[in-house]
N, C-alpha and C positions, 0 to 999 in steps of 0.2 A: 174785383179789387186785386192791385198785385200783392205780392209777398215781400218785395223787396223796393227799395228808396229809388227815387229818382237818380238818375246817375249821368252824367255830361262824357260822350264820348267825341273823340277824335275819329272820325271814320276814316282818314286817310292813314294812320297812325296804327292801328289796329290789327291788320294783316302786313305781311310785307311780303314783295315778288319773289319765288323760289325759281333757280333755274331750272325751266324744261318741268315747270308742274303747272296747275291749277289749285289754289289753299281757297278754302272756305272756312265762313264762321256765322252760323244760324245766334241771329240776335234774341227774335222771337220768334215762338214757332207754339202758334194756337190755332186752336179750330179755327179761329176768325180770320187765320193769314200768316206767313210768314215774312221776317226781312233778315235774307242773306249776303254776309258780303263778301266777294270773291275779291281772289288776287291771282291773276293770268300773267304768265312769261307770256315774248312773243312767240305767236303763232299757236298760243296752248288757247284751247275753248270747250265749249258744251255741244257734244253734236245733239243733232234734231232731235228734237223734242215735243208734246202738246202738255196744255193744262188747262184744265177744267173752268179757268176763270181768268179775265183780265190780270196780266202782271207787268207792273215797270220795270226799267234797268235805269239806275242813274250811274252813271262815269264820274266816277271820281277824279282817276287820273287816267291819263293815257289815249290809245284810240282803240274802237272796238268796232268791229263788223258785226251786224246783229242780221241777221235773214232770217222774215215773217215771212213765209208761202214763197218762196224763194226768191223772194225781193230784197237786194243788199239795200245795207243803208249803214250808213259809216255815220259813231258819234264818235265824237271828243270830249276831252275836259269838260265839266258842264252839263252836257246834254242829255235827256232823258227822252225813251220813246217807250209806248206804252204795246205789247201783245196781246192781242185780242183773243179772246178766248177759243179753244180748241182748234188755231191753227199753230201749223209746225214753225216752230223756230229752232235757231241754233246761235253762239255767238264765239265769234276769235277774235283775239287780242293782233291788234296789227303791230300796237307796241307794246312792251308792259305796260299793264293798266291795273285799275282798281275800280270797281262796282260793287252798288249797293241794288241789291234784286226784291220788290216786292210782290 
């Protein structure tokens, strides 16, 4: 059970793009999982990385280059693609963007 009330958030509203950074903000963050939401300038990302479990990226706003095992794969607005467990990703902002990472 949580501790605190249901609460209605704007995901897009939340972070805002800085120039020349990466801004994050861990929503929850439990044993069971976490959902973080980033906000990328262009050309700003996350280099290579692995994780122990299945994670998605949904796009909020903007375009993002996401590379699973070094397969590009370009989302936009909208789209979500999911990383498969303990292979390498990484992901950059083609344009300012916004993602929600679980």
């Amino acid at each position: 059970m949580t501790d605190h009330l249901p609460e209605v958030l704007n995901l897009t509203k939340i972070l805002q793009v800085q120039t020349g950074a990466v801004v994050s903000r861990t929503l929850i963050n439990q044993k069971t999982g976490t959902v973080t939401l980033f906000a990328f300038d262009k050309n700003e990302g996350l280099s290579e990385h692995t994780a122990p479990y299945d994670a998605s990226v949904y796009v909020l706003e903007g375009s993002m280059e996401i590379t699973i095992s070094s397969n590009p794969y370009e989302l936009n607005t909208g789209d979500l693609i999911i990383m498969p467990a303990n292979q390498p990703h990484a992901l950059k902002a083609i344009t300012p963007a916004k993602l929600e990472q679980h």
